[in-house]
BALO-617445 format. One record per residue (C-alpha): x, y, z; residue in one letter. Coordinates in Angstrom, 3 decimals, padded with zeros to 6 digits, m for minus. Each point is the difference from the previous one (the first is absolute). Example, Ala and Ser with C-alpha at 12.3 -4.5 7.8 and 13.67 -1.06 7.14 Angstrom:
2
xx, yy, zz, residuo
012.300, m004.500, 007.800, a
001.370, 003.440, m000.660, s
***
This chain:
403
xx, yy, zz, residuo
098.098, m056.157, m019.764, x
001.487, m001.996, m002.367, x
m002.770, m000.272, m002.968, x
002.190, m002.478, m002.187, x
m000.542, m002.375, 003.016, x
m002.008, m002.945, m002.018, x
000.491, m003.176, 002.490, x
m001.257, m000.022, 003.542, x
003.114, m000.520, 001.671, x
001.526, 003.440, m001.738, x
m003.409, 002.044, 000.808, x
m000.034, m000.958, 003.425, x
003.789, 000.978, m000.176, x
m000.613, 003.237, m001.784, x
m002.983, 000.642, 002.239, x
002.541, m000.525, 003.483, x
002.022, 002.441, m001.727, x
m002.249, 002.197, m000.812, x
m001.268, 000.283, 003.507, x
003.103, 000.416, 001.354, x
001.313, 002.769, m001.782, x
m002.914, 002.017, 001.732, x
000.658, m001.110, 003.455, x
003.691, 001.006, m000.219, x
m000.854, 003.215, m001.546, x
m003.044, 001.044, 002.845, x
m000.894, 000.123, 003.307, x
m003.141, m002.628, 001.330, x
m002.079, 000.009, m002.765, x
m003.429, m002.027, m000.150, x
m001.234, m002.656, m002.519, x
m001.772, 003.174, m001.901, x
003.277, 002.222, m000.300, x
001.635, m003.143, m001.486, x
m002.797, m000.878, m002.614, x
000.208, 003.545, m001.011, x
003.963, m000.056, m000.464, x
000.239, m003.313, m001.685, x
m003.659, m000.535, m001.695, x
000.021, m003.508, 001.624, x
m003.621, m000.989, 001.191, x
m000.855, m000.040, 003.537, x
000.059, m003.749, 000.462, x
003.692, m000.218, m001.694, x
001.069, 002.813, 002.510, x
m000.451, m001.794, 002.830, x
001.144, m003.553, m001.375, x
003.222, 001.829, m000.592, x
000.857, 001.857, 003.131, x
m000.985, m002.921, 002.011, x
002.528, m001.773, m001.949, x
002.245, 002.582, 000.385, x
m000.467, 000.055, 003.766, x
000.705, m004.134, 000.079, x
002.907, 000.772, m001.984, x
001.472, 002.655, 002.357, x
m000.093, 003.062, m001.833, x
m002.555, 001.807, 000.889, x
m002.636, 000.414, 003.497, x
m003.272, 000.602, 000.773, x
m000.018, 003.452, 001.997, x
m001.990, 000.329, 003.512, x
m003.513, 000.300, m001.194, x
m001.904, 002.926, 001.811, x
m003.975, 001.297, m000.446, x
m000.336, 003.067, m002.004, x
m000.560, 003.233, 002.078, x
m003.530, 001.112, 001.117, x
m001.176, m003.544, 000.963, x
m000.594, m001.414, m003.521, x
m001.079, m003.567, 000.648, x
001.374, m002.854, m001.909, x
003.473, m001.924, m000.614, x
002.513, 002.276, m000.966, x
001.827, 000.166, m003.400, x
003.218, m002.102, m000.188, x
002.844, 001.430, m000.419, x
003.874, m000.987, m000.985, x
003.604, 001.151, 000.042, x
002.834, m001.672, m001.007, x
002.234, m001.434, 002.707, x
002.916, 001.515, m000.229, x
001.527, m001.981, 002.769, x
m000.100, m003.643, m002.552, x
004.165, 000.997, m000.597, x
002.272, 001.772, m000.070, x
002.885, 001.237, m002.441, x
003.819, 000.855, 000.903, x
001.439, 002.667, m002.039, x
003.993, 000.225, 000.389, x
002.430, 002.699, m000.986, x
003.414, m001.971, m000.366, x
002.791, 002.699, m000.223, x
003.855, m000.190, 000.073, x
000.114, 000.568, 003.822, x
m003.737, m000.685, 001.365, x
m003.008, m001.803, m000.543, x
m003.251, 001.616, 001.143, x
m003.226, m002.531, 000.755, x
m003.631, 001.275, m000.354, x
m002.849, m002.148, 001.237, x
m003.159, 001.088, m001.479, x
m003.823, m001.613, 000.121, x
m001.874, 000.036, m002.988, x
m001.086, 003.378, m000.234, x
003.409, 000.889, 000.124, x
m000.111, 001.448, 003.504, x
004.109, m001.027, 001.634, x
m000.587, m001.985, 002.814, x
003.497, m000.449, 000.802, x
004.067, 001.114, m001.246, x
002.981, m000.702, 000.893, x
003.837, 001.426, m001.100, x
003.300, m001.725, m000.184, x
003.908, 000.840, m000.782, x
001.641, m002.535, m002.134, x
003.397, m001.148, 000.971, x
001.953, 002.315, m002.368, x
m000.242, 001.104, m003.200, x
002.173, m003.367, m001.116, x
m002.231, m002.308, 001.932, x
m000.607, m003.065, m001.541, x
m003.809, m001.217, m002.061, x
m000.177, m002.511, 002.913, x
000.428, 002.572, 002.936, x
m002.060, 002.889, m001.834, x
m002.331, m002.860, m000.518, x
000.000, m001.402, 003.829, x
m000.675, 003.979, 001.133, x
m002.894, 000.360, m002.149, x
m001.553, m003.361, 000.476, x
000.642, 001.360, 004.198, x
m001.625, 003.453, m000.736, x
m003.003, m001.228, m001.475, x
m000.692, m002.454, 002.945, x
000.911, 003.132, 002.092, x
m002.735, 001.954, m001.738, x
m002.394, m003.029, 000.200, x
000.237, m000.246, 003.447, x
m000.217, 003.428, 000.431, x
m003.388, 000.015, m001.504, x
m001.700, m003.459, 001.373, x
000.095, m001.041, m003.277, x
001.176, m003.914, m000.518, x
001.818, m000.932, m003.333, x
m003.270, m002.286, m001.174, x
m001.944, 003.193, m000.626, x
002.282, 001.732, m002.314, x
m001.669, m000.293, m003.691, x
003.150, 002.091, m001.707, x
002.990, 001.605, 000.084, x
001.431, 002.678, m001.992, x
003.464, 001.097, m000.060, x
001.733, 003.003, m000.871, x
003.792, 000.001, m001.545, x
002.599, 002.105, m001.439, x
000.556, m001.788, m003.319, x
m002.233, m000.070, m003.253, x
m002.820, m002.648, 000.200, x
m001.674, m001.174, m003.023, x
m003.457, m000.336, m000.278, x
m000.092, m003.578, 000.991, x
001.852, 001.260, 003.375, x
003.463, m001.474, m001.156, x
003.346, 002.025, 000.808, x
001.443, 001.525, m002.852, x
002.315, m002.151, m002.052, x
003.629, 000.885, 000.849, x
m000.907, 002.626, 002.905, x
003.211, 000.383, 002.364, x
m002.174, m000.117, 003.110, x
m002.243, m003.414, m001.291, x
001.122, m002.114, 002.752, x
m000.728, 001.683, 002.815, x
m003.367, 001.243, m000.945, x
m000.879, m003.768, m001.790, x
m002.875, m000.608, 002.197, x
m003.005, m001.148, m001.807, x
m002.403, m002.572, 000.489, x
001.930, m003.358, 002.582, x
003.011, 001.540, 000.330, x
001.594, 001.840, 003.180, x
m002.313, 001.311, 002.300, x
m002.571, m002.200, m000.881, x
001.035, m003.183, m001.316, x
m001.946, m002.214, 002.345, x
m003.298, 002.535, 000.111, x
m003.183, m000.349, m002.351, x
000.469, 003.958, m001.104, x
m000.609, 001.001, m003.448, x
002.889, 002.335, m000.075, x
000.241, 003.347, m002.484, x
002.641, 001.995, m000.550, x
000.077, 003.131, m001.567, x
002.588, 003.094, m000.365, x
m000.285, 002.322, 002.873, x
m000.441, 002.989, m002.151, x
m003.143, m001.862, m001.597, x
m001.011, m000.308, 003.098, x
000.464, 003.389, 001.324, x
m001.972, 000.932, m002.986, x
m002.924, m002.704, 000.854, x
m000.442, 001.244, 003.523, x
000.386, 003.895, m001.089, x
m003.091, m000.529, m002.068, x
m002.157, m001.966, 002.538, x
000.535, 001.738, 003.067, x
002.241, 002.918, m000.446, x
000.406, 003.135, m002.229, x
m000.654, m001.607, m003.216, x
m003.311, m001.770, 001.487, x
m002.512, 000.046, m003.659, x
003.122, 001.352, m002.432, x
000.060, m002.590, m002.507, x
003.272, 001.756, m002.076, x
002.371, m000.008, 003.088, x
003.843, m000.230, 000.415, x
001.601, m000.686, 003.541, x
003.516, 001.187, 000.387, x
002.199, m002.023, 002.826, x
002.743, 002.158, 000.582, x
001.968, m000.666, 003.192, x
003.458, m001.549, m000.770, x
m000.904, m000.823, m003.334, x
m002.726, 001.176, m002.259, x
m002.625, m002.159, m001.675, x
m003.826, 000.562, m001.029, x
m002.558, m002.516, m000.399, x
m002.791, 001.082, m002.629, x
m003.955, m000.301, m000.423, x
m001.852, 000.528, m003.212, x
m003.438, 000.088, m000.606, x
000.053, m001.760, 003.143, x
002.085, m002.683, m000.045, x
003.645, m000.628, 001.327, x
002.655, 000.059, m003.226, x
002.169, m002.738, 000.098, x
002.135, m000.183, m003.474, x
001.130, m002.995, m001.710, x
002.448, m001.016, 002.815, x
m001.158, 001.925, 002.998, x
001.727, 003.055, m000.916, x
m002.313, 003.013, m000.120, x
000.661, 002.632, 001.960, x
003.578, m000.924, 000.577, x
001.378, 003.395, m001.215, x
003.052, m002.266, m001.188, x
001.823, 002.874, m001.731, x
000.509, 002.961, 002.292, x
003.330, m000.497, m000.189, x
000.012, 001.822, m003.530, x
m002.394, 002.772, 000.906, x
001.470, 003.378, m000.165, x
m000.478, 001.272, 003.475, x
m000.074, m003.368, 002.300, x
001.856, m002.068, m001.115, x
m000.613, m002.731, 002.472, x
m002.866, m002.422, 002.241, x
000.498, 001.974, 002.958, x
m003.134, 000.970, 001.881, x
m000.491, 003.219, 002.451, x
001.652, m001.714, 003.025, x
003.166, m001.107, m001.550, x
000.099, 003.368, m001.689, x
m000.443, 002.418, 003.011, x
002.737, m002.338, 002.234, x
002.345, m000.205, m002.687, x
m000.333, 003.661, m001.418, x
m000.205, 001.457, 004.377, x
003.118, m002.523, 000.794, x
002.140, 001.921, m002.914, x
m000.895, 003.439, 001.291, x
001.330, m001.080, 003.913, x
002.456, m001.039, m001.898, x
001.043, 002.895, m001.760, x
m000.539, 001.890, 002.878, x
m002.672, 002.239, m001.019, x
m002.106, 001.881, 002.917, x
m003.124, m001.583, 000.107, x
m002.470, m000.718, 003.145, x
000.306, m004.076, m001.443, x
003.329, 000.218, 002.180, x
m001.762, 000.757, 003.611, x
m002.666, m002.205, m000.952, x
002.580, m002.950, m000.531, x
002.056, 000.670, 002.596, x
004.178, 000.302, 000.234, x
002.379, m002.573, m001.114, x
m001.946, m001.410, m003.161, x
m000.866, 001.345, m003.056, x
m002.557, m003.118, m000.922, x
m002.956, 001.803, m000.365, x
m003.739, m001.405, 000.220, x
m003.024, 000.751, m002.893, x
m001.797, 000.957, 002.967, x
002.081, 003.005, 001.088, x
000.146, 001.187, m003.224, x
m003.271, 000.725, 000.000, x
m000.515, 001.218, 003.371, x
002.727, 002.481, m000.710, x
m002.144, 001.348, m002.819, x
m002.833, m000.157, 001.336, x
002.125, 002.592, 002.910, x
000.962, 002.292, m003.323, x
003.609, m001.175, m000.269, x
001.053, 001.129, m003.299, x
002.116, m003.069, m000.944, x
m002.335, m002.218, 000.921, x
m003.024, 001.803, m001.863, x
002.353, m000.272, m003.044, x
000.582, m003.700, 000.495, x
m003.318, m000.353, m000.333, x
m000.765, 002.086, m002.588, x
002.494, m001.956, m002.087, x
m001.757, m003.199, 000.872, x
m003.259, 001.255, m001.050, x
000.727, 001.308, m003.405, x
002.039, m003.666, m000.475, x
m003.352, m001.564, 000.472, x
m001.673, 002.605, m001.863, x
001.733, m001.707, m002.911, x
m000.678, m003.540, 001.019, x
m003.423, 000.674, m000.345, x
m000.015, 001.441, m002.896, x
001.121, m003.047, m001.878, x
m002.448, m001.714, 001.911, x
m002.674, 002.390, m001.161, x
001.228, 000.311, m003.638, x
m000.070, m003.962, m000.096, x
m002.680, m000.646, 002.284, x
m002.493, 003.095, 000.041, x
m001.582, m000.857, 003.637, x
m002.660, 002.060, 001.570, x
001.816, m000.004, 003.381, x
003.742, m000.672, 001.010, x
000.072, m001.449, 003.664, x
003.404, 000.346, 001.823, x
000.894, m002.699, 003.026, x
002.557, m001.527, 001.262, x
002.565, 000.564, 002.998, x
m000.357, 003.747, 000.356, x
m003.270, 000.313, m001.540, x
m001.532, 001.865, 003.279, x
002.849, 003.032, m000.700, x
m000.583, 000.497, m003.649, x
m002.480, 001.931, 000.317, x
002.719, 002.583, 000.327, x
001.029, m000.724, m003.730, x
m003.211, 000.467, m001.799, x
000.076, 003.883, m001.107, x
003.333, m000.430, m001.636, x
m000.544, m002.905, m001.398, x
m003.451, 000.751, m001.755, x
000.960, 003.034, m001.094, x
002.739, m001.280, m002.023, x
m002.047, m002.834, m001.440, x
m002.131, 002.341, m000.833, x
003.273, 001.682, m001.989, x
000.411, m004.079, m001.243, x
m003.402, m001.033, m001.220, x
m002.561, 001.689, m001.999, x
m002.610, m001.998, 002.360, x
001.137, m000.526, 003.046, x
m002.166, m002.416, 002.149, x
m000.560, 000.969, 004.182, x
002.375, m001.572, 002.120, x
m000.524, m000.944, 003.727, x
001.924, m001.496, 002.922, x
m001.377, m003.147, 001.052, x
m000.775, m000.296, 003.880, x
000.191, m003.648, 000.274, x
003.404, 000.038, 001.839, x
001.518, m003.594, 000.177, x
m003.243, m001.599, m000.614, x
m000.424, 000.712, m003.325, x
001.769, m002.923, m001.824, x
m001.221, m002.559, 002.768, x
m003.369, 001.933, m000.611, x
000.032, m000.948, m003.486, x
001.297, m003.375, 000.288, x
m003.894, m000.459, 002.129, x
m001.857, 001.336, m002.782, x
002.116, m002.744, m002.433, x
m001.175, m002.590, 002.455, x
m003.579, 001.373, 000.721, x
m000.423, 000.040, m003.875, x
001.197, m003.963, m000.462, x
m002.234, m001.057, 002.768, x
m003.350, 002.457, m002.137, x
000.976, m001.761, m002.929, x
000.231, m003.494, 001.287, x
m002.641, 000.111, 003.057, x
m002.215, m002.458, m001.101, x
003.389, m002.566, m000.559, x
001.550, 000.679, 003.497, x
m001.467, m001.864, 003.363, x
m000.603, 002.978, 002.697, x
001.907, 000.106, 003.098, x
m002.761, m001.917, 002.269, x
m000.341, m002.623, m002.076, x
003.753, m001.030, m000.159, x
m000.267, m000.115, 003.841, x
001.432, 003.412, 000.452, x
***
């Protein structure tokens, strides 16, 4: 509770807030639980959740006698009503947009996948597909548009603290799409965009292997490799958004470019077929092409194909080095590594902690996250979920606006 509360209007504020904070952290819990958690008298506990139940937020549970025939009215008890909204998180790509409908908990309720056009479709048909895939994913989950509280959205471009695209940032117009613009120029959402990697790193430490690491770097590496950080708990941003951007690979001694796994095993297996080398990638790709796949790469190795075991060896001890600058910079307690082909890199891990071991005096453990293509989207909920905590007591639940 806030003690610095002095008028009435801020300590019944204060006390709302106080209340609520319990009810989202714990199950049904009675009047007595919540005097205990907040130090509020009796009399003030109930005041408050029966505002909080006229308000939407929370709900009186089904009251039951105790066991053994006790006589009497049963305690009350309350939960918070995780059904007053919902959030959209969105992960906007180059070539899709994914759609997550979640409830308040956080539990997805619905989601929903498109294809853009082409990689040189237009803002206003990338923007007419995603405005399509979230009514899609809406639909999907018997959710109407009046009960969304918050969106978050994911993107490939720096994003400042303020959720502003990077000044100058060759992609800026087609991933432009904060609050009344594109999507959802004629909707009432607050809108919040964030870089994907930020939010990789977000949902990494809420629901997946970095759940309670509070030092905590998350490596995309796909096509292209970025990170999105977490210190003592909280998301780095930088002065302009760019944290995390590993801007300078280009000049580092041993990789020498963005590219991520996936671009790396296709283009490193297509120059083998190429070259003709005898390798199993060949039967697994079939005659008459020598465009080879990340994927059969690493089912080749995982077969024992020599080639294709040194492919990825090569890859590993490339990102063995990538995360040494992140740890030498950085220091994180846990490096998290998602993205496209983040379910196969599991196969990369000896080599490449052994020779960051080699790298760094301290090297921190490194895991493979297995969020698959949910974990951007996943963190864009926990973006919105964390608007709607902060601003609760501001925003009208769903019911209420005739959801």
């Amino acid at each position: 509770m806030d003690t610095s509360a002095t008028t009435p209007q801020l300590l019944r504020h204060a006390n709302l807030r106080a209340v609520l904070e319990v009810l989202r952290a714990s199950p049904a819990v009675t009047g007595t639980d919540l005097i205990q958690a907040t130090g509020l008298t009796r009399a003030t506990v109930i005041a408050v959740c029966d505002d909080l139940i006229a308000r939407g937020w929370a709900r009186e549970t089904d009251a039951s006698r105790a066991p053994g025939g006790q006589k009497g009215r049963p305690a009350r008890k309350f939960e918070f009503n995780e059904h007053a909204g919902h959030v959209l998180g969105l992960d906007v790509g180059m070539a899709t947009v994914r759609v997550l409908v979640a409830d308040l908990s956080g539990a997805v309720v619905g989601r929903e996948t498109a294809r853009f056009s082409g990689h040189d479709a237009s803002a206003g048909e990338r923007s007419e597909t995603i405005t399509a895939t979230i009514d899609a994913a809406l639909e999907a989950a018997g959710v109407p548009g009046s009960s969304v509280l918050s969106v978050g959205v994911g993107v490939a471009a720096p994003v400042d603290r303020k959720g502003r695209i990077a000044r100058g940032h060759h992609l800026g117009a087609l991933f432009d799409l904060g609050h009344g613009k594109g999507p959802w120029a004629d909707r009432d959402w607050p809108v919040l965009l964030e870089n994907d990697a930020n939010l990789a790193a977000l949902a990494e430490r809420w629901r997946g292997a970095g759940s309670g690491v509070d030092n905590l770097a998350v490596v995309l590496a796909g096509e292209r490799l970025s990170s999105g950080l977490i210190e003592s708990g909280r998301l780095l941003h930088g002065s302009g958004g760019g944290a995390g951007e590993l801007g300078t690979l280009e000049i580092v001694e041993g990789v020498g470019s963005h590219d991520g796994i996936a671009k790396l095993a296709r283009l490193w297996g297509t120059a083998a077929l190429k070259a003709g080398e005898p390798t199993l990638i060949r039967d697994l790709v079939g005659p008459g092409t020598t465009r080879v796949s990340a994927r059969f790469v690493f089912e080749a190795a995982a077969a024992g194909d020599a080639l294709a075991l040194e492919i990825l060896d090569r890859i590993a001890r490339r990102m063995a080095r990538v995360l040494s600058l992140i740890t030498t910079f950085f220091d994180p307690e846990l490096v998290v590594i998602g993205g496209a082909v983040a379910a196969s890199a599991t196969a990369l891990l000896p080599a490449l902690t052994e020779e960051l071991g080699k790298l760094v005096d301290s090297p921190p453990r490194v895991a493979v996250s297995d969020m698959g293509e949910a974990l951007v989207p996943t963190g864009a909920v926990r973006l919105a979920l964390d608007h709607v905590e902060a601003n609760m007591l501001d925003l009208v639940p769903a019911a209420r606006r005739g959801a």
